[in-house]
N, C-alpha and C positions, 0 to 999 in steps of 0.2 A: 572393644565390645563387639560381640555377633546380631549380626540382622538376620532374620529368615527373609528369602525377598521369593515373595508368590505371581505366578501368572492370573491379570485380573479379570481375564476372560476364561481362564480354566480353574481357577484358583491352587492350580497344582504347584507343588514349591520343588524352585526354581534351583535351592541350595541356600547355602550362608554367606555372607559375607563379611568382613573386616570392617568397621568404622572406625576413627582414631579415638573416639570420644564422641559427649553429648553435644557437644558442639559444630560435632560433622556437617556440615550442610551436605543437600541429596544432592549437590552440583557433584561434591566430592566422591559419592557411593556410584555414581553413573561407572566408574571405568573400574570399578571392582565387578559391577551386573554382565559388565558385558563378557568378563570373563567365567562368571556361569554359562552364560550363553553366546555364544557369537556374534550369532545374526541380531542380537539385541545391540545392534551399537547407541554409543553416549545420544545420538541425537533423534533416535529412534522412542527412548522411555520417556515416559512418563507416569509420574509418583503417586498412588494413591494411598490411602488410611484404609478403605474399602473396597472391593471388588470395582463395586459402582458407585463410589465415591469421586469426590470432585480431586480434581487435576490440584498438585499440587507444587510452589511454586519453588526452583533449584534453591533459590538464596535460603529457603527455611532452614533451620538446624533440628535435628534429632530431640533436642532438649525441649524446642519450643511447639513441635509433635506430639509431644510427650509421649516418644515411640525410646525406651530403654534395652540394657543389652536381655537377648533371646525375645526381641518384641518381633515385630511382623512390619512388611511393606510391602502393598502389591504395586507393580509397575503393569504396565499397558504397552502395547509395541502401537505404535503410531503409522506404522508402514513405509514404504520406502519416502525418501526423503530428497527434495532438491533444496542447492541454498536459495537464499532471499533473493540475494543475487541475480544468480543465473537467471531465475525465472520473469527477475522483472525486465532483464535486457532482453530473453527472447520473446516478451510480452510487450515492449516498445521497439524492438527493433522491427518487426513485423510491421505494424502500422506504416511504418517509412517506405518498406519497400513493398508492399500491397498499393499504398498510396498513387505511387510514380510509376507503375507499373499502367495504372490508368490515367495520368497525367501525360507521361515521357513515350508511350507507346499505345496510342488511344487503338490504331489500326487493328489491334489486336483484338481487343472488345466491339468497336461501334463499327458498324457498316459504311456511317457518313463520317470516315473520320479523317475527310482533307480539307474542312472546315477548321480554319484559324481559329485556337483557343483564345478565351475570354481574357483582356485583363484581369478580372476578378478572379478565375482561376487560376491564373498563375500566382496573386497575391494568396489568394486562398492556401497553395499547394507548399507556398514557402510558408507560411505560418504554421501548417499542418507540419511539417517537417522540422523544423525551428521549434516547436515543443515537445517532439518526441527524441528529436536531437539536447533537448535539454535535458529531459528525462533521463537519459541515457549517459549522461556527464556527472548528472546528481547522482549515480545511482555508482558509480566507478569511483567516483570523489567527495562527495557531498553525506549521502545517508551515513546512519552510522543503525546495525540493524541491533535490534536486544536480542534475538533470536540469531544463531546461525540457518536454520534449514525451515525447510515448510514442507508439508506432504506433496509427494511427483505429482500426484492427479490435479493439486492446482495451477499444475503450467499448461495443461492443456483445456481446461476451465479460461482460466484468462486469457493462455490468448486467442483462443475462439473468440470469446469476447471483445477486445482490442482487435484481432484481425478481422472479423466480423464486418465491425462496425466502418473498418477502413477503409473496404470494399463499398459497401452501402453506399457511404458520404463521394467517396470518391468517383464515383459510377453517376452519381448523378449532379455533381458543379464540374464535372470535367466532361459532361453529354453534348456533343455537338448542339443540340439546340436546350442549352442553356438559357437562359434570359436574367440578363445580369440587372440588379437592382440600382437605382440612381447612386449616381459621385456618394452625397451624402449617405447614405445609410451604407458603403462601402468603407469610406475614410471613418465613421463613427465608431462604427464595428470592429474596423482595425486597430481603433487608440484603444478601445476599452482590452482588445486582445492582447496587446503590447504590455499596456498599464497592469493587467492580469498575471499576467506572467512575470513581469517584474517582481511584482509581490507576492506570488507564488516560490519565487527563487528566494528573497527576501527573508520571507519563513524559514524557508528550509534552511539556511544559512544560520537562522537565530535558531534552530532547533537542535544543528549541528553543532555552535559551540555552546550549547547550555548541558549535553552530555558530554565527558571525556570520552577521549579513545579509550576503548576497551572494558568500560563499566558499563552498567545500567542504573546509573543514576538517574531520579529523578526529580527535576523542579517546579516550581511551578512557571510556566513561560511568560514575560513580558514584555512590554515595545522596548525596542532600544534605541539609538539615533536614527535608525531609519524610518521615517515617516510614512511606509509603506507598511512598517511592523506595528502602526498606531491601531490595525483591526484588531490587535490584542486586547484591546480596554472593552472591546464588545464579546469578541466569540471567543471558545476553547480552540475552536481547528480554522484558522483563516485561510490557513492554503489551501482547506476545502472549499472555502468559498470564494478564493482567487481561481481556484480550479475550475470553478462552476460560470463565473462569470465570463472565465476567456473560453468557452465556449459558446456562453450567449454571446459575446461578440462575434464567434465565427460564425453564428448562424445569422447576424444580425448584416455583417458581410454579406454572407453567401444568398440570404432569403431560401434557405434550403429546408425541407420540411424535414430530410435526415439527420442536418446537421443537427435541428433541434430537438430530435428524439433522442440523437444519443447523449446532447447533453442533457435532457430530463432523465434518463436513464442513470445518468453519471452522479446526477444531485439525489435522485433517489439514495444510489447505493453510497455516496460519502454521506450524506444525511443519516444513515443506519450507522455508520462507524462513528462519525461524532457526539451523537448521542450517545453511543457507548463509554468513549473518550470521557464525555462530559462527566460523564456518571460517574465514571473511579478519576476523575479527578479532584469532584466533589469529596468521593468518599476518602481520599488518601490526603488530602489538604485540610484540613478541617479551617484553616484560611484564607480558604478560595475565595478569590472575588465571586459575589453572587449575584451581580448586578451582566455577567457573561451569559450569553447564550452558548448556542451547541455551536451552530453552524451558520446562522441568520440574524444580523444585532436586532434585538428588540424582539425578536418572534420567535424563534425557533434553536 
């Protein structure tokens, strides 16, 4: 059967292409579009019913569109494209070496800077580093992404943001005249950071093998033997909220007023994705637990 496949911002058409049948999924029609076009490659489209209609999802088939042969598809170019990938190692690797840069070489930034660094900054700077060196392990070995690519303009969105914030924090627990907070609220701050990130890795661990390689399967996610994985019985997204918490740890370390901006900033912005999350979890489960928050047990 022939598709017409139209440009959904000019609505000009584009050409015909081949589908094998109503069963086609638009995953299948990607690599016949891009030989109408070139510069449209497979992870550039995306499927509309309408000009300015809503984005629609590869897995669909033709049949359940109810788009038949000489029907109509507009696609959308999405613009240039990096992987998920790429962008999240050069959005974590950044941190690291921004980080030490003000750590390992203060004389470079501070005037007074032949004043012996803080205990706390040095614990500070391995924790700092220790989570974005996780990051970067999960992200090689661990994720498994539904998407291959994302649009280029978010690599430099993010890591302005993550390098950013690197600077910030690091500029000021690594400032010669630091003033480091008592034992306790250093050692407190460190267990809850430790503890955080445990369960942080935890998650993603259980998130990894509850998809195969190479689908996008979905399930609904539970605790499993690890006792770390028990935040499931309350929230949809816990590693957003191990994420948030090993930060209030670092700040609670540090007593740094940066540190805890950027984790308000951080719970702000997973607080908007988990609510999202929550929502078509809701909606695609129809046996969701509903006793779950988003991102906060009991609140939020």
């Amino acid at each position: 059967m022939e598709i017409e496949i139209l440009d959904a911002k000019s609505s000009k058409s584009l050409g015909k292409c081949r589908a094998s049948g109503p069963d086609a999924t638009l995953q299948s029609l990607k690599g016949e579009v891009q030989k109408l076009k070139s510069s449209l490659t497979v992870h550039r489209q995306s499927f509309r019913l309408e000009p300015r209609g809503k984005a629609l999802k590869e897995s669909e088939t033709l049949k359940s569109l109810g788009v038949t042969s000489g029907g109509k598809l507009y696609v959308r170019d999405l613009g240039p494209q990096i992987s998920w990938k790429g962008v999240f190692l050069a959005e974590y690797a950044g941190p690291i070496l921004v980080y030490l840069i003000f750590y390992q070489r203060p004389s470079l930034i501070y005037s007074n800077a032949d004043l012996p660094m803080t205990t706390t900054a040095s614990i500070a700077a391995a924790c700092w580093v220790a989570h974005y060196a996780k990051r970067l392990l999960e992200t090689l070995f661990v994720h498994r992404f539904s998407h291959a690519t994302m649009p280029l303009r978010n690599l430099f969105k993010n890591c302005s943001y993550y390098w950013a914030f690197a600077g910030y924090v690091a500029y000021h627990v690594n400032h010669p005249q630091f003033t480091e907070p008592c034992q306790a609220m250093v050692y407190a701050g460190l267990a809850t950071f430790v503890v955080s990130e445990l369960g942080n890795f935890s998650i993603h661990m259980l998130l990894r093998n509850l998809r195969p390689a190479g689908s996008n399967v979905r399930k609904i996610p539970v605790p499993d033997s690890n006792p770390l994985t028990q935040l499931y019985n309350f929230v949809s997204c816990p590693n957003y909220t191990y994420e948030f918490l090993s930060w209030v740890g670092f700040t609670v370390m540090t007593s740094c007023i940066p540190a805890g901006l950027f984790a308000a900033a951080g719970m702000y912005q997973m607080t908007v994705w988990a609510l999202g999350k929550h929502r078509n979890y809701k909606k695609e489960f129809k046996d969701y637990p509903k006793t779950r928050k988003a991102i906060v047990p009991f609140l939020l």
